[in-house]
Backbone atoms as SQL, in Angstrom:
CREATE TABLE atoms (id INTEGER PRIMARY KEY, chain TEXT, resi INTEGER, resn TEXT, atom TEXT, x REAL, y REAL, z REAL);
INSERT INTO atoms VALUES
  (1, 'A', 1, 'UNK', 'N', 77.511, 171.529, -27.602),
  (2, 'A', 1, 'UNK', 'CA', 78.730, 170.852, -28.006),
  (3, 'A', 1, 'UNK', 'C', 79.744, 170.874, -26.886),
  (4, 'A', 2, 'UNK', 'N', 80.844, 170.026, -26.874),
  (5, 'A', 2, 'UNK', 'CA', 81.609, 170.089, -26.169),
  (6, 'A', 2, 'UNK', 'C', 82.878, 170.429, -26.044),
  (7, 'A', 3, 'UNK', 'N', 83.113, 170.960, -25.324),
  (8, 'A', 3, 'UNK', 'CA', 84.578, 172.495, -25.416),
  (9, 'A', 3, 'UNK', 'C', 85.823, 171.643, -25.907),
  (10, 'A', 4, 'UNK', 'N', 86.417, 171.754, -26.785),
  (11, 'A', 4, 'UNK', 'CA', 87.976, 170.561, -26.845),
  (12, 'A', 4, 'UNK', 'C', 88.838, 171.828, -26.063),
  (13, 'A', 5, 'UNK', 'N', 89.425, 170.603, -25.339),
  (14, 'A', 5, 'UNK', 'CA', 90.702, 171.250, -24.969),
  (15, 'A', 5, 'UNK', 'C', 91.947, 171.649, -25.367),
  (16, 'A', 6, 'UNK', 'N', 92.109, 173.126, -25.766),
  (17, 'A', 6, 'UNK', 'CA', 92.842, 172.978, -27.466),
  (18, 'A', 6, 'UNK', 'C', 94.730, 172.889, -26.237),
  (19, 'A', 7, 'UNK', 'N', 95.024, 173.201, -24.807),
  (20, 'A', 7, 'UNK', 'CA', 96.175, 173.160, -24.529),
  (21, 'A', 7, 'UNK', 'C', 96.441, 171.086, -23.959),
  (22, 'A', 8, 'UNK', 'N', 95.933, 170.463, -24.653),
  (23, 'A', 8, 'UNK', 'CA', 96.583, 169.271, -25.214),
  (24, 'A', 8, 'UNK', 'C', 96.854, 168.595, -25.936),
  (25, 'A', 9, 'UNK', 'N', 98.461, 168.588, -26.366),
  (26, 'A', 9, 'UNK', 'CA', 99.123, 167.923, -27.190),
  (27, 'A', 9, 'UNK', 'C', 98.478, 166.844, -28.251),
  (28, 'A', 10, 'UNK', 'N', 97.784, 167.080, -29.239),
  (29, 'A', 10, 'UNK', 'CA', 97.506, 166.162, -30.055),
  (30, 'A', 10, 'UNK', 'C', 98.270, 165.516, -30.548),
  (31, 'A', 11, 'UNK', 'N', 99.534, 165.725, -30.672),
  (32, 'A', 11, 'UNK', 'CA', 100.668, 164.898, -31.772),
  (33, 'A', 11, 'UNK', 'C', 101.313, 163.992, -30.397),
  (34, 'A', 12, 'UNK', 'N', 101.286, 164.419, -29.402),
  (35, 'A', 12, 'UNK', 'CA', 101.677, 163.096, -28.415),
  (36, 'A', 12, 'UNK', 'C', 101.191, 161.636, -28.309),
  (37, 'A', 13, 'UNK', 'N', 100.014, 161.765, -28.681),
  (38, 'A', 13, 'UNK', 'CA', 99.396, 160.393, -28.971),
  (39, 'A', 13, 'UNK', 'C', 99.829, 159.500, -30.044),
  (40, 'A', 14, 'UNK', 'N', 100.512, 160.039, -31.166),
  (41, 'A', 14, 'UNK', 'CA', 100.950, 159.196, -32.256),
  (42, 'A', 14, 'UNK', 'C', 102.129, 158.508, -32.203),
  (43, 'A', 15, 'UNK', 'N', 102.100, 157.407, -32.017),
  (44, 'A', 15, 'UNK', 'CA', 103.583, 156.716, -31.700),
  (45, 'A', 15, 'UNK', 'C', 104.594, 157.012, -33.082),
  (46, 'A', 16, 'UNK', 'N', 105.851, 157.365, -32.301),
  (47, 'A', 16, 'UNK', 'CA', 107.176, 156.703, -33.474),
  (48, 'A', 16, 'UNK', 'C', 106.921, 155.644, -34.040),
  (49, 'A', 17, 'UNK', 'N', 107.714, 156.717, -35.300),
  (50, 'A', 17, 'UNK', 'CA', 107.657, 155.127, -36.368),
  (51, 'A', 17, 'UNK', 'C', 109.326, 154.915, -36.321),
  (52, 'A', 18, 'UNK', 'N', 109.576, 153.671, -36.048),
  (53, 'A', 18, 'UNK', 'CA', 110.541, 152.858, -35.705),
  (54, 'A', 18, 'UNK', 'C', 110.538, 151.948, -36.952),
  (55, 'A', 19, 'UNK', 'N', 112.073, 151.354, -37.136),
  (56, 'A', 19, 'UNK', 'CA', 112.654, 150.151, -37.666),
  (57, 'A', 19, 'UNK', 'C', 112.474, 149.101, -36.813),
  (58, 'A', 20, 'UNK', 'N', 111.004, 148.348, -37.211),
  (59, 'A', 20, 'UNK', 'CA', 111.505, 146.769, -36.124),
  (60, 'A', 20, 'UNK', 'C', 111.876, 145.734, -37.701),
  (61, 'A', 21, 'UNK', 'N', 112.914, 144.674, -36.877),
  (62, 'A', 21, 'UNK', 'CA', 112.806, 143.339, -37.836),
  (63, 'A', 21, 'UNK', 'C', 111.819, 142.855, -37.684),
  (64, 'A', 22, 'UNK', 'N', 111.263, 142.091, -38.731),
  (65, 'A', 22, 'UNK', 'CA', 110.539, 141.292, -38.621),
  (66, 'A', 22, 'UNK', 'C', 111.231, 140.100, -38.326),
  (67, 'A', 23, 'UNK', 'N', 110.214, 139.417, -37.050),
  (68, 'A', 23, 'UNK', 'CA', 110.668, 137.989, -36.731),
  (69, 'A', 23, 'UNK', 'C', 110.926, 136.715, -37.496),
  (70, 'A', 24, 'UNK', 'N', 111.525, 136.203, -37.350),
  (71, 'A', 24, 'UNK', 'CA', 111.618, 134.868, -38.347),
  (72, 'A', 24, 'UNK', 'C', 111.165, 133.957, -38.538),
  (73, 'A', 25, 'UNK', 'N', 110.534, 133.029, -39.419),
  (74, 'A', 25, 'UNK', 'CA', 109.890, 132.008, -39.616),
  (75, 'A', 25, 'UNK', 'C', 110.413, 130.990, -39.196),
  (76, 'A', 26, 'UNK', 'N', 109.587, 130.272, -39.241),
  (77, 'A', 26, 'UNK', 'CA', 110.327, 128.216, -38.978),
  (78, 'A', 26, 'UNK', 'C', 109.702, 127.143, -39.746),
  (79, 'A', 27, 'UNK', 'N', 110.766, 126.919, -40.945),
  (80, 'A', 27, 'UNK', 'CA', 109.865, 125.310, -41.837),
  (81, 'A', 27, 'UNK', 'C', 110.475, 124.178, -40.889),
  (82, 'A', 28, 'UNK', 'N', 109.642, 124.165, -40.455),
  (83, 'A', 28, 'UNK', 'CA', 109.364, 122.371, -39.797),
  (84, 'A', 28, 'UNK', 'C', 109.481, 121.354, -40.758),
  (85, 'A', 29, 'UNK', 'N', 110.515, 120.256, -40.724),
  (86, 'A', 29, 'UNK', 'CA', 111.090, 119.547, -41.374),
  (87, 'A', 29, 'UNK', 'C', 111.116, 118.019, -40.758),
  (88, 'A', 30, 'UNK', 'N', 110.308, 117.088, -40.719),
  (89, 'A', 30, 'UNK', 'CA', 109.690, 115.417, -40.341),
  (90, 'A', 30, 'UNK', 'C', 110.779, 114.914, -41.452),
  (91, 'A', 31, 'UNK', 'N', 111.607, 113.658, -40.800),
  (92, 'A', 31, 'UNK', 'CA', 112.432, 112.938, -41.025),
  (93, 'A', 31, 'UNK', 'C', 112.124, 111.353, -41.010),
  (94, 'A', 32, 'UNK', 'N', 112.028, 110.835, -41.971),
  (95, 'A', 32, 'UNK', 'CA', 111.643, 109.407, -41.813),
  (96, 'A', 32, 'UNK', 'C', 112.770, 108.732, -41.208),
  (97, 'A', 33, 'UNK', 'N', 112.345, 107.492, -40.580),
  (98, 'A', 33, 'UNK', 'CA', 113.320, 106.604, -40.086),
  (99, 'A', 33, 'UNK', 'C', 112.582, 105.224, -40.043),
  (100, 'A', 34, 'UNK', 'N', 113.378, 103.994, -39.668),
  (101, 'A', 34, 'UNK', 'CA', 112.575, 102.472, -39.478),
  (102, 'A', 34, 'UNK', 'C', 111.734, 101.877, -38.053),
  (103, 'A', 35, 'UNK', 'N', 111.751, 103.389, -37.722),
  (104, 'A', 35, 'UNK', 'CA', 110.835, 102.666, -36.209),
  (105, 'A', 35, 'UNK', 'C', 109.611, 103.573, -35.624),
  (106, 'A', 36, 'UNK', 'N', 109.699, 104.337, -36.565),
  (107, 'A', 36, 'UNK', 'CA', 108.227, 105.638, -35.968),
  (108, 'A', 36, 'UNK', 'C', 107.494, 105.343, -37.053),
  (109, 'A', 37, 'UNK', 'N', 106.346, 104.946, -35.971),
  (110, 'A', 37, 'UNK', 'CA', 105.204, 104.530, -36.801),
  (111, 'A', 37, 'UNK', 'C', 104.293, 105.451, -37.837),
  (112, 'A', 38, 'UNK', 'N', 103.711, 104.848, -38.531),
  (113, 'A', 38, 'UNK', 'CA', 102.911, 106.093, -39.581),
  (114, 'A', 38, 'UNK', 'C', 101.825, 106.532, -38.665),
  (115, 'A', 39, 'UNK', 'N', 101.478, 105.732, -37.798),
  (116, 'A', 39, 'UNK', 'CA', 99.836, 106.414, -37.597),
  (117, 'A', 39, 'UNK', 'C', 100.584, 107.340, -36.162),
  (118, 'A', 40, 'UNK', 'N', 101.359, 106.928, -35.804),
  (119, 'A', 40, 'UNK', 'CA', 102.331, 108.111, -34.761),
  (120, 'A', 40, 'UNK', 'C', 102.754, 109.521, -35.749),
  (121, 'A', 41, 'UNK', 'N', 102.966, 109.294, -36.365),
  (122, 'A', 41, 'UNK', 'CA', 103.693, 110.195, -37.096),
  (123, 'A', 41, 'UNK', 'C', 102.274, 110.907, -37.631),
  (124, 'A', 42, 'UNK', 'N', 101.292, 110.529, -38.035),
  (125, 'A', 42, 'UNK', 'CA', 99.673, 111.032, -38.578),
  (126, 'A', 42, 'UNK', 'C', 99.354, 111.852, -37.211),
  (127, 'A', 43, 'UNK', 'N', 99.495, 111.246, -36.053),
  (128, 'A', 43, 'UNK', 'CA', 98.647, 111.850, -34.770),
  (129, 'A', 43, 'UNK', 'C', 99.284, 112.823, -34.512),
  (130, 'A', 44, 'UNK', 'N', 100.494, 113.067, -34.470),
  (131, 'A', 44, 'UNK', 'CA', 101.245, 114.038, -33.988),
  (132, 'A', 44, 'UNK', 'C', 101.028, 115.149, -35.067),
  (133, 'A', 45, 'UNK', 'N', 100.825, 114.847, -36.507),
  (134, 'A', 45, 'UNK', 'CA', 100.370, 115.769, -37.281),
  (135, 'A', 45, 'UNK', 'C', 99.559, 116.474, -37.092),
  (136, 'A', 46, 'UNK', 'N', 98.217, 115.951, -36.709),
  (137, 'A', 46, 'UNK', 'CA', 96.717, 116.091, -36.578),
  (138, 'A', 46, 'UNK', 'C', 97.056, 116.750, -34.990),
  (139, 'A', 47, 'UNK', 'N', 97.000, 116.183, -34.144),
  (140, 'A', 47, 'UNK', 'CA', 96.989, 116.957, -32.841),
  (141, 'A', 47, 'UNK', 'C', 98.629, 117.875, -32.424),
  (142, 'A', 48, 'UNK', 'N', 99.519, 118.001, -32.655),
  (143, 'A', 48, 'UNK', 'CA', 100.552, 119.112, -32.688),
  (144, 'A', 48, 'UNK', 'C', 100.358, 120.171, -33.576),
  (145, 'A', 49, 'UNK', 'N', 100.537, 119.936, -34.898),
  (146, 'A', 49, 'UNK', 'CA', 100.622, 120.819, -36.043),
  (147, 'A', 49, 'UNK', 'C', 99.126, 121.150, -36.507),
  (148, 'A', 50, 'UNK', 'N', 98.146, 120.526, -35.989),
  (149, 'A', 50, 'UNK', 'CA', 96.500, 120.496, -36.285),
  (150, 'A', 50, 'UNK', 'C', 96.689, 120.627, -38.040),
  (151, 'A', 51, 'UNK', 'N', 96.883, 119.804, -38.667),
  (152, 'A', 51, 'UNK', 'CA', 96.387, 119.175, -39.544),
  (153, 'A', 51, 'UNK', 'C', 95.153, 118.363, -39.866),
  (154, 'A', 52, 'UNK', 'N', 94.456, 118.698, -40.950),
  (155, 'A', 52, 'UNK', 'CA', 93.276, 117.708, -41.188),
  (156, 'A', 52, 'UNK', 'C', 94.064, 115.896, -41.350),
  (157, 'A', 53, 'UNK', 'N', 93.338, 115.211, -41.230),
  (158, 'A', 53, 'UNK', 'CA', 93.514, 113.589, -41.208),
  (159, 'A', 53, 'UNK', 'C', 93.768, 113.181, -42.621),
  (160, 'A', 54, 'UNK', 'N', 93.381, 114.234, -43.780),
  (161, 'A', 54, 'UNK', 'CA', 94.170, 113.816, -45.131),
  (162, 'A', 54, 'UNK', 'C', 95.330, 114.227, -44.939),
  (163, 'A', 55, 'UNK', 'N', 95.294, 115.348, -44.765),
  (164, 'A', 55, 'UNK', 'CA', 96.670, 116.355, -44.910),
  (165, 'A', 55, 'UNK', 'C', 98.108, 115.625, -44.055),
  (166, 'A', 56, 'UNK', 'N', 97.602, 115.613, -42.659),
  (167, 'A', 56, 'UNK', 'CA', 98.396, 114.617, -42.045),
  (168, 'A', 56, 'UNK', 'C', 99.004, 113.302, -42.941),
  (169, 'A', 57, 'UNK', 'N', 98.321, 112.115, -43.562),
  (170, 'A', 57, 'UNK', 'CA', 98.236, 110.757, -44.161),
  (171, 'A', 57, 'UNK', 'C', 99.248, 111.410, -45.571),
  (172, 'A', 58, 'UNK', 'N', 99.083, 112.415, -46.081),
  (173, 'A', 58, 'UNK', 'CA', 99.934, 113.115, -47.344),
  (174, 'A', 58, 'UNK', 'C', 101.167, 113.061, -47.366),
  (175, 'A', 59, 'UNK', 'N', 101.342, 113.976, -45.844),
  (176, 'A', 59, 'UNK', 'CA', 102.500, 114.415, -45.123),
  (177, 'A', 59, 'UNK', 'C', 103.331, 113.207, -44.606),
  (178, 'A', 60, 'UNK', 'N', 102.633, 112.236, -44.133),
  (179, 'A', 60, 'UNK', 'CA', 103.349, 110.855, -43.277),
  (180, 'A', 60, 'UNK', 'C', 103.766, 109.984, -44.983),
  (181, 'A', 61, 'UNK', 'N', 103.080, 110.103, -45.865),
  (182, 'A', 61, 'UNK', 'CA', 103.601, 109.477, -47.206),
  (183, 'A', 61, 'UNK', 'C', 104.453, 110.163, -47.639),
  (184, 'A', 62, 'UNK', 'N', 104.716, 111.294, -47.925),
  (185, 'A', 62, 'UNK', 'CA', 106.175, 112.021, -48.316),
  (186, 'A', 62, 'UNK', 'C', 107.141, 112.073, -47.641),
  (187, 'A', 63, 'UNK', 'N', 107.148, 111.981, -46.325),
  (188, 'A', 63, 'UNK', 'CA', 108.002, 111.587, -45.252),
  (189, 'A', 63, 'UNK', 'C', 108.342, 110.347, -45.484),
  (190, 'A', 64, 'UNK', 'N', 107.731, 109.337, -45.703),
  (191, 'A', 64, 'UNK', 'CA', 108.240, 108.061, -46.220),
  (192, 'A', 64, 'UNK', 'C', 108.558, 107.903, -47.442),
  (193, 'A', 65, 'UNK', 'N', 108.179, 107.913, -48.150),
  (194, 'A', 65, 'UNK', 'CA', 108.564, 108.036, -49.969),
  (195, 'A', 65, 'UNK', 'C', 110.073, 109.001, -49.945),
  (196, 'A', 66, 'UNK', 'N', 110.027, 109.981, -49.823),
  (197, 'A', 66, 'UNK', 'CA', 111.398, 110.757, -49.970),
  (198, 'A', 66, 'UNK', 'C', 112.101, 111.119, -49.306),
  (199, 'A', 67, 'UNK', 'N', 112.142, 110.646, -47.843),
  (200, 'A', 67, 'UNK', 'CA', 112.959, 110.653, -46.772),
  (201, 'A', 67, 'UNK', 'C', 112.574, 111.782, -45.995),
  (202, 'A', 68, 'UNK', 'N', 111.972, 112.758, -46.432),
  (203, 'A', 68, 'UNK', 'CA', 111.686, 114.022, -45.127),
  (204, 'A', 68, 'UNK', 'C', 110.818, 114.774, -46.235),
  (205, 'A', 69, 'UNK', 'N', 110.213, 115.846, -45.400),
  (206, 'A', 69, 'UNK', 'CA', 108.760, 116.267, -45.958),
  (207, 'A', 69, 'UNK', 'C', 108.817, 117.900, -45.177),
  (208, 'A', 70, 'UNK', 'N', 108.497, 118.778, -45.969),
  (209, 'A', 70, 'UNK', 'CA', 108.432, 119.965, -45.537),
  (210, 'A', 70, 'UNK', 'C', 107.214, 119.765, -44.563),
  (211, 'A', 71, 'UNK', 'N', 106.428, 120.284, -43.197),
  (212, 'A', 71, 'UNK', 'CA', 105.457, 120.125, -42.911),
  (213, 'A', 71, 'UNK', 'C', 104.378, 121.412, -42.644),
  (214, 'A', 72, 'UNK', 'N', 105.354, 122.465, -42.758),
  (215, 'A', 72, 'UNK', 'CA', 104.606, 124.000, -42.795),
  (216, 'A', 72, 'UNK', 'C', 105.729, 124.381, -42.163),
  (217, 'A', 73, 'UNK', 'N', 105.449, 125.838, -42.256),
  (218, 'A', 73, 'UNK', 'CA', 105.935, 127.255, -41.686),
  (219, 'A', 73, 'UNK', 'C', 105.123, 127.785, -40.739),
  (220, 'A', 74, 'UNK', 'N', 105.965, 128.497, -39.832),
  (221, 'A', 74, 'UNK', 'CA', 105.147, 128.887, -38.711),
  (222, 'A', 74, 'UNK', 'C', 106.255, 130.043, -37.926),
  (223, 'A', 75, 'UNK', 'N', 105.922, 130.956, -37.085),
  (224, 'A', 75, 'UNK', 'CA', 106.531, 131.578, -35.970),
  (225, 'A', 75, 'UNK', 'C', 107.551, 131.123, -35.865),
  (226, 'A', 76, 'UNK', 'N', 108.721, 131.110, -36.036),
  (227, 'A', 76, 'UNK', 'CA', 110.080, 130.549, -35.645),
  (228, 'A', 76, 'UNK', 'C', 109.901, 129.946, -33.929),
  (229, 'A', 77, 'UNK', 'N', 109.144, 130.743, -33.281),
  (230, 'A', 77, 'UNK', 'CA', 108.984, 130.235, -31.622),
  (231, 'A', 77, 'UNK', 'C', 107.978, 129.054, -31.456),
  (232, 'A', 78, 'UNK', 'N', 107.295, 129.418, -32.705),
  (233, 'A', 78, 'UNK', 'CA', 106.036, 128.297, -32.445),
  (234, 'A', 78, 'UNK', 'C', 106.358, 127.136, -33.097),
  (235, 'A', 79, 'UNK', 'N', 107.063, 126.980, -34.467),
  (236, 'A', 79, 'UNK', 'CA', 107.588, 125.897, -34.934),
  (237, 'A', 79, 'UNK', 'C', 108.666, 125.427, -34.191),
  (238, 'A', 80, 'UNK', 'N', 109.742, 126.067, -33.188),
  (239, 'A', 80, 'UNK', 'CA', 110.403, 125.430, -32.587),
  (240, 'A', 80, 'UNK', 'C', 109.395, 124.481, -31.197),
  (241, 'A', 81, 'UNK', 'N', 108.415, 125.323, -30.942),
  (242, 'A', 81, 'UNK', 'CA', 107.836, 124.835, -29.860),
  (243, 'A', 81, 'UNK', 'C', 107.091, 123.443, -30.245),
  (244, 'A', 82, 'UNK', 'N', 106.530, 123.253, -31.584),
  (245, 'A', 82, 'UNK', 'CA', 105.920, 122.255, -31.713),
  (246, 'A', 82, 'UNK', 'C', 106.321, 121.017, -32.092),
  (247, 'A', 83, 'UNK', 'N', 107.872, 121.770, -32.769),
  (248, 'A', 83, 'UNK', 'CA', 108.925, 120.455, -32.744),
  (249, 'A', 83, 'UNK', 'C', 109.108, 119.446, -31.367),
  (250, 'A', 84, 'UNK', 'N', 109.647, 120.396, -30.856),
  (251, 'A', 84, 'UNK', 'CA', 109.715, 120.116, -29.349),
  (252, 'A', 84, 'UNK', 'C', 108.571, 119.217, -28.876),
  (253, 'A', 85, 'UNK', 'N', 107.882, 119.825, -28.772),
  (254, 'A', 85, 'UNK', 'CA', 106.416, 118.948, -28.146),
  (255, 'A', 85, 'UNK', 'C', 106.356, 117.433, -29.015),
  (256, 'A', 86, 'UNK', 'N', 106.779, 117.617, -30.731),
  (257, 'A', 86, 'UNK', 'CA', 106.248, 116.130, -31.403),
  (258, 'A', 86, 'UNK', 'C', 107.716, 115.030, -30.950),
  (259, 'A', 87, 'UNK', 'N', 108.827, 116.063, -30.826),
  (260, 'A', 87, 'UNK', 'CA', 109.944, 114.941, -30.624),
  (261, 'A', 87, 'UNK', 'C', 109.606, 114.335, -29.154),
  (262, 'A', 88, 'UNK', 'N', 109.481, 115.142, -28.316),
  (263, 'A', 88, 'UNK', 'CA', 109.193, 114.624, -26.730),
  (264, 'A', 88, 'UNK', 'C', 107.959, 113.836, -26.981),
  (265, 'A', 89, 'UNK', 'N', 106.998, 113.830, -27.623),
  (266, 'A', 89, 'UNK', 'CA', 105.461, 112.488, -27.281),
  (267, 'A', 89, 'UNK', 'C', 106.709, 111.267, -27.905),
  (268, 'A', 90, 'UNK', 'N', 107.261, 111.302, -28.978),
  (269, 'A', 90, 'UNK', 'CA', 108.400, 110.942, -29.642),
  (270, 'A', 90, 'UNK', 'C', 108.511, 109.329, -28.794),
  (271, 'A', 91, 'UNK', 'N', 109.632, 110.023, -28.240),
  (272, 'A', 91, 'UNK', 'CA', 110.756, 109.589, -26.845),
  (273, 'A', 91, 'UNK', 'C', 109.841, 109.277, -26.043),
  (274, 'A', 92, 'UNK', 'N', 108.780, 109.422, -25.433),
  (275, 'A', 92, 'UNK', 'CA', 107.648, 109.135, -24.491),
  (276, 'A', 92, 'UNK', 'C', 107.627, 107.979, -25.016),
  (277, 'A', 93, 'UNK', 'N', 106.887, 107.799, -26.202),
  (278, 'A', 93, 'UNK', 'CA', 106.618, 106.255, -26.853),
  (279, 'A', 93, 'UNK', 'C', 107.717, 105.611, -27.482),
  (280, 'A', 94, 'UNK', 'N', 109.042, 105.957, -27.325),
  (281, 'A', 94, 'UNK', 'CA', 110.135, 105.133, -27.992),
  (282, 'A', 94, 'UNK', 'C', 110.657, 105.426, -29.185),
  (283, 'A', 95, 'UNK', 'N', 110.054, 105.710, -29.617),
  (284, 'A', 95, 'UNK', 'CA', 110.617, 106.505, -31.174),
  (285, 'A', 95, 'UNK', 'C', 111.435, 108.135, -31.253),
  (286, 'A', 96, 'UNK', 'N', 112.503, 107.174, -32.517),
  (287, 'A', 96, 'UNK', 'CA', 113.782, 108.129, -32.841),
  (288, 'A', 96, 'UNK', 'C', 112.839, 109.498, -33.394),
  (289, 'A', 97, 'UNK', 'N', 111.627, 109.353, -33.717),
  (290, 'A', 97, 'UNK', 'CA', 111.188, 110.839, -34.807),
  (291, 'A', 97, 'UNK', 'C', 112.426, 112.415, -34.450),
  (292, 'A', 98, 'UNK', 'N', 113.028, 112.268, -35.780),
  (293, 'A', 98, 'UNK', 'CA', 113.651, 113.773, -36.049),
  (294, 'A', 98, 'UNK', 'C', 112.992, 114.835, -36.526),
  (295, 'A', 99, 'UNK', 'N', 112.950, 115.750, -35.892),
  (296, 'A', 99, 'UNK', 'CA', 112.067, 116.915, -36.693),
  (297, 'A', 99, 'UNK', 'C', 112.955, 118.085, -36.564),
  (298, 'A', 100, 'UNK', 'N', 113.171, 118.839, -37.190),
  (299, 'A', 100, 'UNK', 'CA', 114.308, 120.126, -37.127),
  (300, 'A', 100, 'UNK', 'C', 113.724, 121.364, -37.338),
  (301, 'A', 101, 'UNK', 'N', 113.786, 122.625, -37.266),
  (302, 'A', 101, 'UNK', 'CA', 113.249, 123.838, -37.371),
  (303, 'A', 101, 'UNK', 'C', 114.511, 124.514, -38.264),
  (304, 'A', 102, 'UNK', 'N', 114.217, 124.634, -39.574),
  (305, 'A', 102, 'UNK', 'CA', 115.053, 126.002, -40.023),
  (306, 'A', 102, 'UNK', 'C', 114.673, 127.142, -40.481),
  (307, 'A', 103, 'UNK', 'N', 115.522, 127.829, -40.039),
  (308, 'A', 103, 'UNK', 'CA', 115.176, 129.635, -39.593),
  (309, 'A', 103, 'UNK', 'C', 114.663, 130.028, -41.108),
  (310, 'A', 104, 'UNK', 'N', 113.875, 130.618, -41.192),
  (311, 'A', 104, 'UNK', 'CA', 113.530, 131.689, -42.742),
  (312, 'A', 104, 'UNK', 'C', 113.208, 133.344, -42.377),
  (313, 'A', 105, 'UNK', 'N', 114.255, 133.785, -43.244),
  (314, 'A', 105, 'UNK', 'CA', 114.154, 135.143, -43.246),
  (315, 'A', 105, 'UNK', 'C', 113.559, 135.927, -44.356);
């Protein structure tokens, strides 16, 4: 067998337990308007937010039907990031698309 070394600190290895916050969420929020197209508004679903191609087509109909559409929750950093990314392809192709991130705690 093998000798333990009883003059090292076993309780040094166990980290503090600390108070962290937990980070905050982000509901991503798609805004209809009269000039962003549906199948723009579907792609950016499907390839930003990776949505399936129903789920996306759901999402682009409630966005139109009731003026804006919850589209998920995510990382507060990552839903801001993907906002970002769908408004900029956005503006690339001409379209107003609004999308907003609000904080959830």
């Amino acid at each position: 067998m093998a000798d333990f070394d009883k003059s090292v600190d076993s309780t040094a290895a166990v980290a503090e337990e600390r108070a962290y916050d937990v980070p905050p969420s982000g509901l991503v929020i798609f805004f209809n308007d009269d000039y962003t197209t549906k199948d723009f508004v579907v792609e950016v679903l499907v390839s930003v937010f990776h949505k399936s191609e129903a789920e996306a087509n759901a999402l682009m109909e409630a966005v139109h039907t009731n003026g804006s559409a919850a589209i998920g929750v995510y990382a507060f950093d990552i839903a801001a990031t993907r906002a970002s990314i769908a408004v900029s392809r956005a503006r690339a192709q001409g379209f107003p698309l609004m999308v907003k991130v609000q904080e959830i705690r």
